[in-house]
FIFIRO-259203 format. One record per residue (C-alpha): x, y, z. Coordinates in steps of 0.1 Angstrom, whole numbers, plus 5000, padded with zeros to 4 digits. Layout:
BEGIN
XYZ
...
This chain:
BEGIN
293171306743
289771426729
287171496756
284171426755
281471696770
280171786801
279071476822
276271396849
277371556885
278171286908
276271226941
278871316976
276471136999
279571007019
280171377025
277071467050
278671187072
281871407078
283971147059
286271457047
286771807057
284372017040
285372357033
283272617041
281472877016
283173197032
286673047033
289373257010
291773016993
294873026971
295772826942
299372856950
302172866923
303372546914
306972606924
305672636955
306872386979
305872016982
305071706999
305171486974
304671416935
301771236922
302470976896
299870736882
300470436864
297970196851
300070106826
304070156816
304170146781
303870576775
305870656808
308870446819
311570666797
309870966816
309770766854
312870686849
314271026841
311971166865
313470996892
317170966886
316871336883
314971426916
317471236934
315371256964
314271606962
310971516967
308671166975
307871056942
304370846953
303270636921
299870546925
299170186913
295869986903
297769626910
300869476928
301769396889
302169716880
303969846909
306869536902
306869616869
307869926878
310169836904
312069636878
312869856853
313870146881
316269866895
317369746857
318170116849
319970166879
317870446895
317570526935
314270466941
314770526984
312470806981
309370626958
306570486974
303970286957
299670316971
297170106950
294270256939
292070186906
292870396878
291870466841
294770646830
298270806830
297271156829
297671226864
297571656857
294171606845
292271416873
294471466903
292471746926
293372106923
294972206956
294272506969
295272647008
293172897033
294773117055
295872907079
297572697054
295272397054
295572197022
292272137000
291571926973
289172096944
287371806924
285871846889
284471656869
286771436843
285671176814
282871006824
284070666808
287070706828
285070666864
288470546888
290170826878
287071036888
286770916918
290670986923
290571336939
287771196967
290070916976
293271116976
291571426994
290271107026
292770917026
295471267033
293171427058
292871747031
290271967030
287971927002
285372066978
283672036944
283872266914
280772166899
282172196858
284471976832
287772046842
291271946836
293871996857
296572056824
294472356821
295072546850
297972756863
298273006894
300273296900
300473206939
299073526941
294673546928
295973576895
294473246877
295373106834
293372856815
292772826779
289572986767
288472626758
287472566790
284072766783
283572576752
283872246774
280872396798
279372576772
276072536792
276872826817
278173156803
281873206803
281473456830
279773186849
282472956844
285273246857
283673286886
283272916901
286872866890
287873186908
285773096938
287072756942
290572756933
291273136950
292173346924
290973696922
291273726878
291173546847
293473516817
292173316787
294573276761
293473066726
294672696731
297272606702
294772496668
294472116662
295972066697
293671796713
293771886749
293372256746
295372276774
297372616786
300472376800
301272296755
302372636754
303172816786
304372776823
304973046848
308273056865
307273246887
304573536896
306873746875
307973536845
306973316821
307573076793
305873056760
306672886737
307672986696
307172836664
309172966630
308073256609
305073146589
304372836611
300272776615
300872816653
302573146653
300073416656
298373186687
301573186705
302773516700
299173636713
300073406742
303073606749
301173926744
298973846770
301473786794
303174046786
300074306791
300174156832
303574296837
305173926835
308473906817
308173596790
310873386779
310373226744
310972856738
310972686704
309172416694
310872106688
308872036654
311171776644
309771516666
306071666671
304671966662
303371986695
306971916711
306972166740
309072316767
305972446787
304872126799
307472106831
306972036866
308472156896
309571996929
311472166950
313272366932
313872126908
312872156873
311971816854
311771946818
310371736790
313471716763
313371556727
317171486715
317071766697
319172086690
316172306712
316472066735
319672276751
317872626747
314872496763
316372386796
318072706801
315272906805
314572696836
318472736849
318373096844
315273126867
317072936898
315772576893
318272276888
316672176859
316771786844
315571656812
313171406810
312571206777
309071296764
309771146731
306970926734
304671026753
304671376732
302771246706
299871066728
298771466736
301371526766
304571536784
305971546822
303671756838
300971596820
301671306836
302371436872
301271666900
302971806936
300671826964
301772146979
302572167017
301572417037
301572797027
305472937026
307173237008
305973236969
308873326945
């Protein structure tokens, strides 16, 4: 998942005909934590092969915790779908199935950044993705009308896999971000992210080396404003020194970090970190392996009913479930 640098700025004409909420400059937002509560979780599917181990899981394991809403390019893919949830025996009462044209799987990446104001209207932060992958572009626009959400642009290259929220101003991203918009000074860069995703700080950690996303969600995930998870590598592993900066930095905030160990025998990039939460539940990418146990207790031991969800695939195309996946918050409610 190599990206490619920073694209042309697309035109909102449609916008200065009120076609979405637009939000306004003085508005104060918050990124809220991604346990926070939701309405729903994003999936997009142009194509099964990577993701129907991971659906299915996914699913099975919610068991109606949350509207699983899979968005579709073609009526094909959405019985394809429905056929293997039916052949594997999984409760699908609570998915339902939008079309929409779409480049890719990687649903964290393009989906909009939601962010809430005061009042606890929802808005939809778009930035700008690959630009040979146009559809999925164009997602956050389409989602943001067609759910009545607020909306606004961040005007850099962004990825969603790259972005995590304390619920309370304090924002994380990998410190690859500023290479990606290495046209604007990384202070520049910190600020329209704080601006338009609410947060009132920065924490940059270094992205894991050779890793091609750069993304923060390969190596950590809050739990909540007060604990996190990074994950470990063995003594004299390459990745060592960048995790246990990682932790360091965390650790510096005043947040209490739980360490998770790669599962290297499948990938070395075979992380913990890249969970998702849905109310209360914890999906939680697993790997058959002996970590595999280890790794879902962390999530337990912080309160969430956690399920494992075979990443053994997908793990080696540069992601895992919450690559794959994003909750659209509801309205603002108690942060853990």
């Amino acid at each position: 998942m190599m990206r490619p640098g920073q694209r042309n700025v697309r035109l909102r004409l449609c916008l200065l005909v009120g076609l979405l909420i637009a939000a306004p400059a003085s508005a104060q937002y918050t990124a809220p934590g991604q346990w926070h509560r939701i309405s729903e979780l994003l999936l997009g599917c142009n194509d099964t092969y990577l993701v129907m181990d991971s659906y299915i899981d996914s699913v099975r394991g919610l068991n109606g915790a949350a509207q699983v809403s899979i968005i579709v390019p073609s009526s094909y893919i959405a019985n394809e779908l429905r056929y293997e949830f039916q052949a594997a025996g999984v409760n699908t009462a609570a998915v339902r199935y939008y079309t929409c044209p779409l480049d890719s799987i990687w649903m964290r990446d393009y989906a909009p950044i939601f962010t809430h104001n005061a009042s606890g209207q929802v808005y939809a932060v778009d930035a700008s993705y690959y630009p040979d992958r146009p559809n999925d572009d164009s997602f956050p626009y389409k989602f943001a009308r067609f759910r009545g959400l607020g909306y606004t642009r961040l005007y850099l290259y962004y990825e969603g896999g790259n972005f995590m929220s304390d619920g309370r101003g304090r924002l994380f991203f990998s410190n690859d971000t500023y290479a990606e918009n290495s046209r604007y000074s990384s202070s520049t860069v910190s600020y329209q992210i704080r601006s338009k995703c609410g947060g009132t700080s920065v924490t940059t950690p270094t992205p894991l080396i050779d890793e091609g996303t750069g993304h923060i969600d390969m190596y950590a995930k809050l739990l909540s404003a007060t604990r996190c998870l990074v994950a470990d590598y063995p003594a004299g592993h390459r990745q060592k020194a960048r995790v246990d900066a990682a932790a360091s930095r965390f650790t510096a905030l005043g947040i209490s970090v739980s360490r998770a160990m790669m599962a290297t025998s499948v990938d070395e990039y075979g992380t913990y970190a890249n969970a998702v939460y849905a109310n209360n539940v914890a999906l939680v990418p697993k790997y058959s392996t002996a970590q595999d146990a280890a790794g879902m207790s962390i999530y337990t031991s912080a309160g969430y009913r956690a399920v494992g969800v075979d990443c053994r695939l997908i793990i080696g195309y540069g992601g895992a479930i919450h690559c794959i996946s994003y909750g659209v918050p509801t309205v603002r409610t108690a942060t853990r």
